[in-house]
C-alpha positions as CSV (number, residue, x, y, z in Angstrom):
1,X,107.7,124.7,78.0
2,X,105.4,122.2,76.2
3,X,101.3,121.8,75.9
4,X,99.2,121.3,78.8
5,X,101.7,123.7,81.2
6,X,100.1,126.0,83.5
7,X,101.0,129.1,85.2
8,X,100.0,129.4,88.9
9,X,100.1,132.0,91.7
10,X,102.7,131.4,93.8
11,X,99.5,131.1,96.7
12,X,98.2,128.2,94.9
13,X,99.3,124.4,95.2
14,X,100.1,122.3,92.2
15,X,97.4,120.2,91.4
16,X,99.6,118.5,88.7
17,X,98.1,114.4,88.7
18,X,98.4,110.7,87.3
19,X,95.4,109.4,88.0
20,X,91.7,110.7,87.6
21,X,87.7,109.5,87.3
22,X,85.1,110.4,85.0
23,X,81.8,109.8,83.9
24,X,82.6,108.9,79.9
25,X,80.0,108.0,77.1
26,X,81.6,106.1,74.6
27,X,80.6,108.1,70.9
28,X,82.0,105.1,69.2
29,X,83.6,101.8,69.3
30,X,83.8,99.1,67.0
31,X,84.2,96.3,69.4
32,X,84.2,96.5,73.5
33,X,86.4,98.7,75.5
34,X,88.3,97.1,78.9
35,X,90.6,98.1,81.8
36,X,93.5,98.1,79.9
37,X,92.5,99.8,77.2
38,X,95.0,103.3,75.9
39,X,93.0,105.9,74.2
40,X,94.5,109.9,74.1
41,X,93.1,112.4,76.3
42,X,92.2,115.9,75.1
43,X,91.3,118.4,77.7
44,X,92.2,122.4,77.4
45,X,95.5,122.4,76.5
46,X,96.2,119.0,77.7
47,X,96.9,115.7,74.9
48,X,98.4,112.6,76.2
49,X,97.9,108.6,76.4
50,X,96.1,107.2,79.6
51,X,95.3,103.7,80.0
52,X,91.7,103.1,81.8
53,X,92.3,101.2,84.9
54,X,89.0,100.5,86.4
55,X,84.8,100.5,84.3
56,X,82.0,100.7,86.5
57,X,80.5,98.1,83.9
58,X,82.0,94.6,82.6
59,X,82.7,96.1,79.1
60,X,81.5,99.6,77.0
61,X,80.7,99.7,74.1
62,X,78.8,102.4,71.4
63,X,76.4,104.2,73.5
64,X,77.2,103.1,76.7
65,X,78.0,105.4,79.9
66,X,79.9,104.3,82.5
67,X,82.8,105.7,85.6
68,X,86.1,104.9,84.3
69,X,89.3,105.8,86.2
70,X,92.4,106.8,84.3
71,X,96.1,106.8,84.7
72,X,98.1,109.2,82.4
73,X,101.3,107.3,81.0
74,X,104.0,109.6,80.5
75,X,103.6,112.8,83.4
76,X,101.3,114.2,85.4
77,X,99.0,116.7,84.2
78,X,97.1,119.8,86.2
79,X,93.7,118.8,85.4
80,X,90.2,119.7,87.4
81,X,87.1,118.6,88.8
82,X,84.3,119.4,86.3
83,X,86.5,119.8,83.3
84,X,85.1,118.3,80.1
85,X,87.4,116.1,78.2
86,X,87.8,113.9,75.1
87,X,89.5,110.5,74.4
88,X,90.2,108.9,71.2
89,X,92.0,106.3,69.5
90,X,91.6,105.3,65.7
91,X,88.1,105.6,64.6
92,X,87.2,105.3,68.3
93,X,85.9,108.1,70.1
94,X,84.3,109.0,73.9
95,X,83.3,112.0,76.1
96,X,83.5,112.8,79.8
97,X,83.4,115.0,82.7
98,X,86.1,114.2,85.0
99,X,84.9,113.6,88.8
100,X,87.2,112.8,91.0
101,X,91.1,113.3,91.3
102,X,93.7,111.2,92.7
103,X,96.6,113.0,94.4
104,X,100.1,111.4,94.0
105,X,101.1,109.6,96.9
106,X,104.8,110.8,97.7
C-alpha cells in the first residue's frame, strides 16, 4: 500500500493514468515555465513528479492561465475529470482543474 491507492468496486474499471490536461493558473514563477518543465502534483491523496508536455501558450508565467497536458513520471495514478489539483516546485507554485484524461494505450 502507498499514497494515492484507491479501493474500487469490483463493478468498476481502473481508471489508473499517465497522462492528463488541465486548465492551470500559474500562482507564481520567477522566470517562464515550458514543455519540459517537472513540478509535483498534489491532488487527494495523490503526490508525484509530472513533466508538462504540451502549453496552450508559447511560455507561462505569474498570472498567466493556460491548458497544459501532463505526464506522471514514475506510475500511473487514478485521477478524475474535475478534480482540483496543485503543482509546485521550489518557490514555484500553480493551480488547476484537470479536463481531460488520457487512457494508456496497451
Amino acid at each position: 500500500m502507498r499514497k494515492g491507492m484507491v479501493l474500487l468496486s469490483a463493478k468498476q474499471t481502473p481508471g489508473a493514468t499517465y497522462r492528463f490536461e488541465g486548465e492551470v493558473f500559474i500562482l507564481f514563477h520567477s522566470t517562464t515555465i515550458k514543455p519540459g518543465y517537472t513540478p509535483v502534483i498534489h491532488t487527494q491523496s495523490v503526490q508525484q513528479s509530472a513533466r508538462i508536455i504540451k502549453i496552450s501558450k508559447d511560455v507561462l508565467r505569474t498570472g498567466d492561465k493556460a491548458t497544459a497536458t501532463f505526464n506522471f513520471l514514475y506510475r500511473p495514478e487514478h485521477i478524475a475529470v474535475g478534480q482540483r489539483f496543485l503543482f509546485r516546485e521550489g518557490r514555484t507554485k500553480g493551480i488547476g482543474t484537470i479536463t481531460k484524461i488520457f487512457p494508456i494505450k496497451d
